[in-house]
N, CA, C and O atoms as CSV, one atom per row, in Angstrom:
chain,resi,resn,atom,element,x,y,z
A,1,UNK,N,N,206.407,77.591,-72.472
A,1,UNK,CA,C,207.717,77.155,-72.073
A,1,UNK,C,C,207.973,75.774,-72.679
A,1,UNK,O,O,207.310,74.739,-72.605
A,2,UNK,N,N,209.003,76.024,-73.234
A,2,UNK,CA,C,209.274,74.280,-74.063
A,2,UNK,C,C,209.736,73.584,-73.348
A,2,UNK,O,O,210.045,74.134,-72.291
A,3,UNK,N,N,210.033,72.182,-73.431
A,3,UNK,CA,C,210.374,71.369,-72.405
A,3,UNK,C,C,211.566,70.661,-72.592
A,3,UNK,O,O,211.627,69.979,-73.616
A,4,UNK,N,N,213.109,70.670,-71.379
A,4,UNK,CA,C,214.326,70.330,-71.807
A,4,UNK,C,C,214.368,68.650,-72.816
A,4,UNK,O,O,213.551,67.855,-72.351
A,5,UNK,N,N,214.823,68.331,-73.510
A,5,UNK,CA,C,215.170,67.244,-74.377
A,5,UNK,C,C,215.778,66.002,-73.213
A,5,UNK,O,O,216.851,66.190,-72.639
A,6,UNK,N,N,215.040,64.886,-72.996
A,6,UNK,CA,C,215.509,63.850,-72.302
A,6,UNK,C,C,216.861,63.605,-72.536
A,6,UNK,O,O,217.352,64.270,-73.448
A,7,UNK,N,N,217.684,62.725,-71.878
A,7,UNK,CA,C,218.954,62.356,-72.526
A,7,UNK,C,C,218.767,61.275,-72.577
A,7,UNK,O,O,218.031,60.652,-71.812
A,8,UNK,N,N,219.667,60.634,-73.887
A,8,UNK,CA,C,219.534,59.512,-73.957
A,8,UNK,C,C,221.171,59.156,-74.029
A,8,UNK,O,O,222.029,59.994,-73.751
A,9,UNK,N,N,221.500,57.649,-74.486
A,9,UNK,CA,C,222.418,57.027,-75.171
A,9,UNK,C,C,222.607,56.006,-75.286
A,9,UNK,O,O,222.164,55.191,-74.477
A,10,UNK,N,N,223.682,55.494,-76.831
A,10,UNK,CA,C,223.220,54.594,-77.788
A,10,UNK,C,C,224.413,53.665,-77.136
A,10,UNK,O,O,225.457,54.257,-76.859
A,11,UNK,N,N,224.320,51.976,-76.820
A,11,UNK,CA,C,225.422,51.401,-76.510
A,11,UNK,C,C,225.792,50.759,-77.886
A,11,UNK,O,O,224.973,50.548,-78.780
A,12,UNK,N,N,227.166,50.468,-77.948
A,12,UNK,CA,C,227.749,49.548,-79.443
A,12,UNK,C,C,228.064,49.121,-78.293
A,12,UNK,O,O,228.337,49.455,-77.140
A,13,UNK,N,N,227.859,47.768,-79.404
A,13,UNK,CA,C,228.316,46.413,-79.346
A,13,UNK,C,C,228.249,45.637,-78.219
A,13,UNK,O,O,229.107,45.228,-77.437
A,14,UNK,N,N,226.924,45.499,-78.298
A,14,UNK,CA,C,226.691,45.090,-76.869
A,14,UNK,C,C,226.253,43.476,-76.621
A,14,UNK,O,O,225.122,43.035,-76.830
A,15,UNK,N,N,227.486,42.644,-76.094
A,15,UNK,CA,C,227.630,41.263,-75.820
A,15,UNK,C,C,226.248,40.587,-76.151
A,15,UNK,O,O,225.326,40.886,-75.392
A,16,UNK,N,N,225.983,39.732,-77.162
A,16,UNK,CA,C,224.517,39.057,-77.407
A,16,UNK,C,C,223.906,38.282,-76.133
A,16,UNK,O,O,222.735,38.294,-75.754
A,17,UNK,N,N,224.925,37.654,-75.612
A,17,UNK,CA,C,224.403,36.826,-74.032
A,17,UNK,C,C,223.969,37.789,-73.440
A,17,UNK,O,O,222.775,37.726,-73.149
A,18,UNK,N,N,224.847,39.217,-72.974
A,18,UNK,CA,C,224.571,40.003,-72.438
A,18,UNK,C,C,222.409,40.946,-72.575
A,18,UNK,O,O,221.563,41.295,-71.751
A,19,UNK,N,N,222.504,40.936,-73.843
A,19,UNK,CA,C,221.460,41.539,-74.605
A,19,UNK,C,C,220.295,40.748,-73.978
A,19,UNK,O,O,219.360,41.214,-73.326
A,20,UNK,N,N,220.569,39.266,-74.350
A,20,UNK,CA,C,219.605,37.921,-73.773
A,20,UNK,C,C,218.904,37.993,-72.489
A,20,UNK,O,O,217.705,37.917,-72.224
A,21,UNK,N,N,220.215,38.202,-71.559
A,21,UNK,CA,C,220.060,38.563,-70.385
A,21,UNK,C,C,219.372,39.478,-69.411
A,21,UNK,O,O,218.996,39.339,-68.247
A,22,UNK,N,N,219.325,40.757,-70.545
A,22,UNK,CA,C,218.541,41.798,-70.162
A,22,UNK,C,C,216.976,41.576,-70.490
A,22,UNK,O,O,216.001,41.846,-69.789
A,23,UNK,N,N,217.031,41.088,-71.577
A,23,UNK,CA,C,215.886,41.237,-72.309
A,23,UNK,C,C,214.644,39.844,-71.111
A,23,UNK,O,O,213.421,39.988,-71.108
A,24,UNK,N,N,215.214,38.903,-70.433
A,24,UNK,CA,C,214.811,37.452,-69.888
A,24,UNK,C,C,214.354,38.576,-68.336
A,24,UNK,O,O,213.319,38.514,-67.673
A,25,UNK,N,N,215.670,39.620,-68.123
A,25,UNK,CA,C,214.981,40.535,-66.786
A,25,UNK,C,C,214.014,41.478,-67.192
A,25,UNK,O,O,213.308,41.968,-66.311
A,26,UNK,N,N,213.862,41.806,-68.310
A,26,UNK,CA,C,212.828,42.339,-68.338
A,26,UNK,C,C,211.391,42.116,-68.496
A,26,UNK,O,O,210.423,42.834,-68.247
A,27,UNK,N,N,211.539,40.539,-69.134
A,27,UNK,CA,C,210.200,40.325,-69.400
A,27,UNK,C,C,210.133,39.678,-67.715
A,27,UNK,O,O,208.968,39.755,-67.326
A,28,UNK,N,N,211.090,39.054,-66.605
A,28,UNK,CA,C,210.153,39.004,-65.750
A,28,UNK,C,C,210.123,40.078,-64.648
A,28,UNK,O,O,210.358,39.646,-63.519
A,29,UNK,N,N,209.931,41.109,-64.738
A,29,UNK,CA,C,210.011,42.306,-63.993
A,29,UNK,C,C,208.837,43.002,-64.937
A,29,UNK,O,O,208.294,43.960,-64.386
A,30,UNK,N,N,208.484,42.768,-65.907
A,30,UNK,CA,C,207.442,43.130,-66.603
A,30,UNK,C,C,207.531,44.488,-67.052
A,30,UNK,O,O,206.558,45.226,-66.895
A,31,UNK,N,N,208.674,44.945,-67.638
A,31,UNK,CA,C,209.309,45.839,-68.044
A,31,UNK,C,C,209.936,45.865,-69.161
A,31,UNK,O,O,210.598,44.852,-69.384
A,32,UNK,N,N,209.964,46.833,-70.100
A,32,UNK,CA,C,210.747,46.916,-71.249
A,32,UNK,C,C,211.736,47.137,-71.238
A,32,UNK,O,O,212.158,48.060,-70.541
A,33,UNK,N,N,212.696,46.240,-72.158
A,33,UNK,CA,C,213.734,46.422,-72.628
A,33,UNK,C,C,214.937,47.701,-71.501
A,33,UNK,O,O,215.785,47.666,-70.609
A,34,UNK,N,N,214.208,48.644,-72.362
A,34,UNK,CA,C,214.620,50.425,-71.688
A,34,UNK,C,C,214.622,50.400,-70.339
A,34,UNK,O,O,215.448,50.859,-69.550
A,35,UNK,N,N,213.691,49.862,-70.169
A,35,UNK,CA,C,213.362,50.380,-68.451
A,35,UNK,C,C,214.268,49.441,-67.996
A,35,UNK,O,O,215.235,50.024,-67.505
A,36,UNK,N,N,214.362,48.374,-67.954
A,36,UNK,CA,C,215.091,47.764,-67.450
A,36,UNK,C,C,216.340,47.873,-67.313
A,36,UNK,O,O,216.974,47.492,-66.329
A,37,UNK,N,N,216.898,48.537,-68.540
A,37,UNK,CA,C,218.568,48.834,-68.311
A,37,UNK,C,C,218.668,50.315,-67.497
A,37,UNK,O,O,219.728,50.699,-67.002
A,38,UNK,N,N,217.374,51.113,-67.428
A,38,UNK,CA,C,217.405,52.208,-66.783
A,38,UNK,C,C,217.790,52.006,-64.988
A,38,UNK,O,O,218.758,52.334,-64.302
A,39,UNK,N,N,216.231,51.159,-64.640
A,39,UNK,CA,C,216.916,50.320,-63.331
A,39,UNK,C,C,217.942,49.773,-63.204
A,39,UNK,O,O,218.406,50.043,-62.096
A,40,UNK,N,N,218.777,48.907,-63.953
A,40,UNK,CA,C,220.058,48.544,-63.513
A,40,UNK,C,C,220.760,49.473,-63.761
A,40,UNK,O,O,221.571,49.426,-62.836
A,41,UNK,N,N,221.088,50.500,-64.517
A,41,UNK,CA,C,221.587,51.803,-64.268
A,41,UNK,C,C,221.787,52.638,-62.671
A,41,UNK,O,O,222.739,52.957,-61.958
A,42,UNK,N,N,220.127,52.768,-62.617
A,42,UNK,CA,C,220.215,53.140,-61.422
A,42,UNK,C,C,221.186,52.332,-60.115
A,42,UNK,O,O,222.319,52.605,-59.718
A,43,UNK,N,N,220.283,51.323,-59.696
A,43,UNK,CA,C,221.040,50.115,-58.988
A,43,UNK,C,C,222.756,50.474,-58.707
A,43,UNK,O,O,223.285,50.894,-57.678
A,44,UNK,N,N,223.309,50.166,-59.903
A,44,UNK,CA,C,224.694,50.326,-60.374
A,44,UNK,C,C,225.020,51.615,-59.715
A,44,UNK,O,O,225.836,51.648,-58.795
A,45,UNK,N,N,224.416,52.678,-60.149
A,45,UNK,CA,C,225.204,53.841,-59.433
A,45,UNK,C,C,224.641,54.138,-58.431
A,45,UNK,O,O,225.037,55.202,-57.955
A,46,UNK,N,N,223.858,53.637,-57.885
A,46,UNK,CA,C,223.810,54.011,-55.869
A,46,UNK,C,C,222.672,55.024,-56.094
A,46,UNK,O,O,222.678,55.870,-55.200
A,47,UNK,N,N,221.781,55.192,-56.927
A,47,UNK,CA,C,220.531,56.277,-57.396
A,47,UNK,C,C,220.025,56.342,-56.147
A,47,UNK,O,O,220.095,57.466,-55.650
A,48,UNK,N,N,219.422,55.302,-55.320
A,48,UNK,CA,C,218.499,55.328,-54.099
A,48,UNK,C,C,218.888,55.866,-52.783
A,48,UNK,O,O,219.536,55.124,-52.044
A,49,UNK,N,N,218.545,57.198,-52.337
A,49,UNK,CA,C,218.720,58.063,-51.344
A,49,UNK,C,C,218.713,57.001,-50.360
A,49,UNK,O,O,218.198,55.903,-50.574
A,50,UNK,N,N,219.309,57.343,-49.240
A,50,UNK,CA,C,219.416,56.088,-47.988
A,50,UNK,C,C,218.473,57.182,-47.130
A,50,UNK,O,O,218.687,58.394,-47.125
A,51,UNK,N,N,217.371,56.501,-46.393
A,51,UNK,CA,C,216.949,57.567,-45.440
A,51,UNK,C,C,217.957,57.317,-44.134
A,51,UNK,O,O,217.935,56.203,-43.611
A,52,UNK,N,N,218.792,58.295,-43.633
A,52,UNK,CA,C,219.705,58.146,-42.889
A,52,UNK,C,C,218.946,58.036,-41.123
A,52,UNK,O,O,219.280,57.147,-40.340
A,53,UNK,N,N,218.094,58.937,-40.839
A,53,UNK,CA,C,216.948,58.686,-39.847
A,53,UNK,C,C,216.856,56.894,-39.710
A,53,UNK,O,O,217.477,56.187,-38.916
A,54,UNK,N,N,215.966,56.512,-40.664
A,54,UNK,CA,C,215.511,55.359,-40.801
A,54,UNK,C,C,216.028,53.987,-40.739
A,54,UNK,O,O,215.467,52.944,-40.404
A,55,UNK,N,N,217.707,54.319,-41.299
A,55,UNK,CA,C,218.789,53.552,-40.971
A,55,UNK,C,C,219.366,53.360,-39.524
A,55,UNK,O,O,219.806,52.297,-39.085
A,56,UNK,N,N,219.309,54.331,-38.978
A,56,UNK,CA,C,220.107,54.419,-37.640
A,56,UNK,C,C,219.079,54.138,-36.626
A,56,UNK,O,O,219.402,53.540,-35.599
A,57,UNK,N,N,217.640,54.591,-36.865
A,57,UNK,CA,C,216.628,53.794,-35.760
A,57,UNK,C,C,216.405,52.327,-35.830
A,57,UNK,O,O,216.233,51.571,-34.874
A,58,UNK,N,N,216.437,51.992,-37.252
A,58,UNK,CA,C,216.616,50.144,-37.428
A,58,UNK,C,C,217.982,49.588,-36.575
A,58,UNK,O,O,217.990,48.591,-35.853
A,59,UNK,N,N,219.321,50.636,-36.889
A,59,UNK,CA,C,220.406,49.741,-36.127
A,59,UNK,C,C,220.246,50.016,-34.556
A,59,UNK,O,O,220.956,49.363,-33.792
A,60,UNK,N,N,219.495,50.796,-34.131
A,60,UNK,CA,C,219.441,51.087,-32.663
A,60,UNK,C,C,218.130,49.870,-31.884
A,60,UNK,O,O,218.033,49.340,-30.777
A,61,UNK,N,N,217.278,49.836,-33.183
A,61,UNK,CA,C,216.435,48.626,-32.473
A,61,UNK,C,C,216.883,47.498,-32.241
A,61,UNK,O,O,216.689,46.796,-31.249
A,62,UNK,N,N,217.748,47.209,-33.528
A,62,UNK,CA,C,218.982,45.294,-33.755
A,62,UNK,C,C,219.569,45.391,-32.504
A,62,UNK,O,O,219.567,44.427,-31.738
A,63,UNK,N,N,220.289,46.919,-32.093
A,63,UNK,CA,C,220.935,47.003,-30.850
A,63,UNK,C,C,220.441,46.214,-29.776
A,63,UNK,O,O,220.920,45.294,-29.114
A,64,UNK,N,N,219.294,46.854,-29.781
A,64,UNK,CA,C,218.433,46.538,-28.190
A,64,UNK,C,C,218.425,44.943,-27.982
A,64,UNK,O,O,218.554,44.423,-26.874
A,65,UNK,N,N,218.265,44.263,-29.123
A,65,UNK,CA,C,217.858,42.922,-29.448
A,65,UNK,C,C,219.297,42.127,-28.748
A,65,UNK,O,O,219.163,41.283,-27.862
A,66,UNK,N,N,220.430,42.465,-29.196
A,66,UNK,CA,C,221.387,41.710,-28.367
A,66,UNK,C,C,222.425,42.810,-27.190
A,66,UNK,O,O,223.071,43.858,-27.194
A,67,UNK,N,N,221.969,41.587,-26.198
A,67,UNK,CA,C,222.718,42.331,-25.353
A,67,UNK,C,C,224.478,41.688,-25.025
A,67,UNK,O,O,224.919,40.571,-25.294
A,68,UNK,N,N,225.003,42.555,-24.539
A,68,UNK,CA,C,226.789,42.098,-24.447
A,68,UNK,C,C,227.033,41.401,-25.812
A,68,UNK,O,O,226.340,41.389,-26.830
A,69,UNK,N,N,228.308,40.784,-25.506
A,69,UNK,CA,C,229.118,39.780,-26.172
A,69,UNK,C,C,228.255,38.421,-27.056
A,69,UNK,O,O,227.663,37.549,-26.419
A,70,UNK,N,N,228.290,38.427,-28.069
A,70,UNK,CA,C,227.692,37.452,-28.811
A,70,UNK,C,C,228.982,35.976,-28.803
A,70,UNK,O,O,230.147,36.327,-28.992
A,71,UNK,N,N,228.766,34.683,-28.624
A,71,UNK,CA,C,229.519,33.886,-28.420
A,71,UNK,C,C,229.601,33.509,-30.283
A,71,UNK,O,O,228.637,33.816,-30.985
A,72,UNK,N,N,230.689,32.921,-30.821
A,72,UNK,CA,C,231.358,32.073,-31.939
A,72,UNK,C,C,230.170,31.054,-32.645
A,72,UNK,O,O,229.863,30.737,-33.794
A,73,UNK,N,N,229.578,30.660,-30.949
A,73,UNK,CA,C,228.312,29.418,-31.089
A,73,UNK,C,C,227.177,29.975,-31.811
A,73,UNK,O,O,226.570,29.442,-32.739
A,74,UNK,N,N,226.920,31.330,-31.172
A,74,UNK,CA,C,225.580,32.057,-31.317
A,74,UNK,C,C,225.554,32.415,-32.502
A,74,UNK,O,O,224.606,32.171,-33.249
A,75,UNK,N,N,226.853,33.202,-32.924
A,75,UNK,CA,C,226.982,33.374,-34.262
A,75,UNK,C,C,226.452,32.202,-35.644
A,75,UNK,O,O,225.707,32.353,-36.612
A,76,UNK,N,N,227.243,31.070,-35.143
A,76,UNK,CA,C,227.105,30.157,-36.029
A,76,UNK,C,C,225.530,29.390,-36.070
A,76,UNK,O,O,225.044,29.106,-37.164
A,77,UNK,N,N,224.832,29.104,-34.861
A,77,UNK,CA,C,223.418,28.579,-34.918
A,77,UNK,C,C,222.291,30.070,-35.549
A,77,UNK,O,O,221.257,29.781,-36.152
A,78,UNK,N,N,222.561,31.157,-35.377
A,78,UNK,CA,C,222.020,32.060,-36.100
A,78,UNK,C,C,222.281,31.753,-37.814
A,78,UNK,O,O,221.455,31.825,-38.725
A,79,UNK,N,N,223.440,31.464,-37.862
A,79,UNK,CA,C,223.545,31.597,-39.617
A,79,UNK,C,C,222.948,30.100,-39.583
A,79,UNK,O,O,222.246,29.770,-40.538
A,80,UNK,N,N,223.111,29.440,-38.847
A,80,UNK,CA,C,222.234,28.430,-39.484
A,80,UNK,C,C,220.562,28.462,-39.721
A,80,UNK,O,O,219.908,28.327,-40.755
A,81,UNK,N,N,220.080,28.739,-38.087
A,81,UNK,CA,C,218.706,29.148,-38.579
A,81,UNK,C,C,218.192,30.030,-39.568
A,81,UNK,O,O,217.010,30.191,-39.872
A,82,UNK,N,N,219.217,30.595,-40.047
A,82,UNK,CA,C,218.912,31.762,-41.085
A,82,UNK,C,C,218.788,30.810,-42.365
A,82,UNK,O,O,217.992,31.209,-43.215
A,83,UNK,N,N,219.536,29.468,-42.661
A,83,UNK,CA,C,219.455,28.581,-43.791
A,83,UNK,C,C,218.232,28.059,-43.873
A,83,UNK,O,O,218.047,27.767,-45.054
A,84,UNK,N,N,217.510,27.852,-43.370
A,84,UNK,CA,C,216.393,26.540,-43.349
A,84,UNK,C,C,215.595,27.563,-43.955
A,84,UNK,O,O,214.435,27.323,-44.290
């Protein structure tokens, strides 16, 4: 059984900063060139299945964590402790 032909494709003209840019994420992700625009490919179009289970037991635990009405205050000293 032979095996289907990968797909590929060729970009023109592709912005030199742009090129730079890729090439600086790839060497620190330790990835080539390819791979790297493959992952941001992916990324870009939403590739990564959401486990929907896994999502909704995380927001049911955050749940538990606050109870009632969150005050303006609470809000704001949270985003702060979240800075430091």
């Amino acid at each position: 059984m032979r095996a289907l032909p990968v797909p590929s494709i060729t970009i023109k003209n592709l912005p030199p900063d742009l090129h730079r840019r890729l090439r600086l994420r790839a060497e620190r992700s330790g990835r080539s060139l390819n791979r790297e625009i493959i992952a941001c490919l992916l990324e870009a179009a939403g590739a990564e299945r959401v486990d929907a289970r896994a999502l909704l037991a995380e927001a049911r635990s955050l749940r538990r964590l606050v109870r009632g009405p969150v005050s303006d205050a609470e809000v704001t000293a949270a985003k702060r402790e979240g800075r430091r």
